[in-house]
N, C-alpha and C positions, 0 to 999 in steps of 0.2 A: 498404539505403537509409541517408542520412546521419540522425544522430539529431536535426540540425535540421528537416532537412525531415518528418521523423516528426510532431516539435515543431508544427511550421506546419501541418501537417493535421490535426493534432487543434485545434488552435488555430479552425481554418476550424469543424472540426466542431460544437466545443463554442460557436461565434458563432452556427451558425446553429440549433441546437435547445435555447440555453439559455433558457428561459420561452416556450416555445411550444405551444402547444396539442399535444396525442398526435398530432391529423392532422398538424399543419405540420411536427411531430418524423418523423411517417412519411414524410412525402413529402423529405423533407429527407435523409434518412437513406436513403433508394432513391435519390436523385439522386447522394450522395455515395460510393453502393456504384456505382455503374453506373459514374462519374467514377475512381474505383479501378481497376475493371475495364477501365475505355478505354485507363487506362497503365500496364497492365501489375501496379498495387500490391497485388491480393489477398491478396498474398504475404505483404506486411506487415501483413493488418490487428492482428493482436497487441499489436503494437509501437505501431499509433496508437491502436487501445484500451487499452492501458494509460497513457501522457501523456493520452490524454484523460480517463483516471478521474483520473491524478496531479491536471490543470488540474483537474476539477469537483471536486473535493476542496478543493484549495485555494482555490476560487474560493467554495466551500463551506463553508468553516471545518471540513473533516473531516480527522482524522486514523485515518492506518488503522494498527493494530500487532500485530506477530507476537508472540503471545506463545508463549513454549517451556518447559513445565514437564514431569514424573516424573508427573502427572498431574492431570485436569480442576480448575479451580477451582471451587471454593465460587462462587456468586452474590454473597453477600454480600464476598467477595474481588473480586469481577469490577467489580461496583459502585463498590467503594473505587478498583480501580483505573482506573476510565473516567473520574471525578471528580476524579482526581488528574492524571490527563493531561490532561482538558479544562483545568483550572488551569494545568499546564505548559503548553503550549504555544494555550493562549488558543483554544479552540477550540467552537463548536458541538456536535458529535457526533466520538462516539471509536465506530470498528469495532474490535474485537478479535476477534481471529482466533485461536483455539487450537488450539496443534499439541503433542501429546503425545510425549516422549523421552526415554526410561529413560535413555540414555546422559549424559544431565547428574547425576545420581545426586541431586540434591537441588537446593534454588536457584530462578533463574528469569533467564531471558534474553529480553530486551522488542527487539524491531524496528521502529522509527518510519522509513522511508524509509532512509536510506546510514547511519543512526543508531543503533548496537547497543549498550543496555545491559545489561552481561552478570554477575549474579551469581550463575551455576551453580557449585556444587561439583567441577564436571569445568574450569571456569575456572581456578577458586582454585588449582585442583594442580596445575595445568600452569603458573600462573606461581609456584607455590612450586619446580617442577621447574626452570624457567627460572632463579631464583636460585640454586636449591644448585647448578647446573652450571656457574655460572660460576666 
């Protein structure tokens, strides 16, 4: 399916259950599973539930971010950095998602959407490798 028309049904989904009562969200949400299934789109529903959480996020002031460290933060780390991205990027509520990965060997590398900030250790020596090879 084209990533517009993905686009446009979650677009449809998220107009018709944003501030609706759980019933009107139910019934909404069964009309637009059956609507899927009449043409065929089951297939996709993935694909439109994720632009549709992209839109209610944004529509939401939420940002959602991957964070990648050596191991669990501290709270009072996790805290600082929810507060700091609500700041950046002017936002409501920060999801952070933490994904554990020895392979960075120290560091941290943050995923905001197409957005990677990346100050792992296993970064820094593959671009210190990148310059001594030239």
């Amino acid at each position: 399916m084209a990533a517009s028309r993905t686009k446009e049904l979650a677009h449809v989904l998220f107009e018709t259950t944003d501030g609706k009562t759980e019933a009107e969200e139910k019934k909404a949400l069964k009309q637009f599973a059956a609507y899927l299934a009449k043409k065929g789109l089951l297939k996709d529903q993935d694909k439109i539930i994720d632009a549709y959480r992209q839109l209610y996020n944004e529509k939401h002031g939420i940002v959602e971010a991957l964070v990648t460290l050596t191991e669990r933060m501290h709270e009072t780390t996790k805290l600082e950095l929810r507060e700091a991205l609500k700041k950046k990027y002017k936002a409501h509520e920060v999801h952070i998602l933490e994904k554990v990965d020895q392979r960075l060997i120290g560091g941290i590398k943050i995923q905001i959407g197409d957005t990677v900030y990346d100050s792992s250790l296993q970064n820094s020596l593959k671009q210190l490798q990148a310059q001594l090879l030239k």
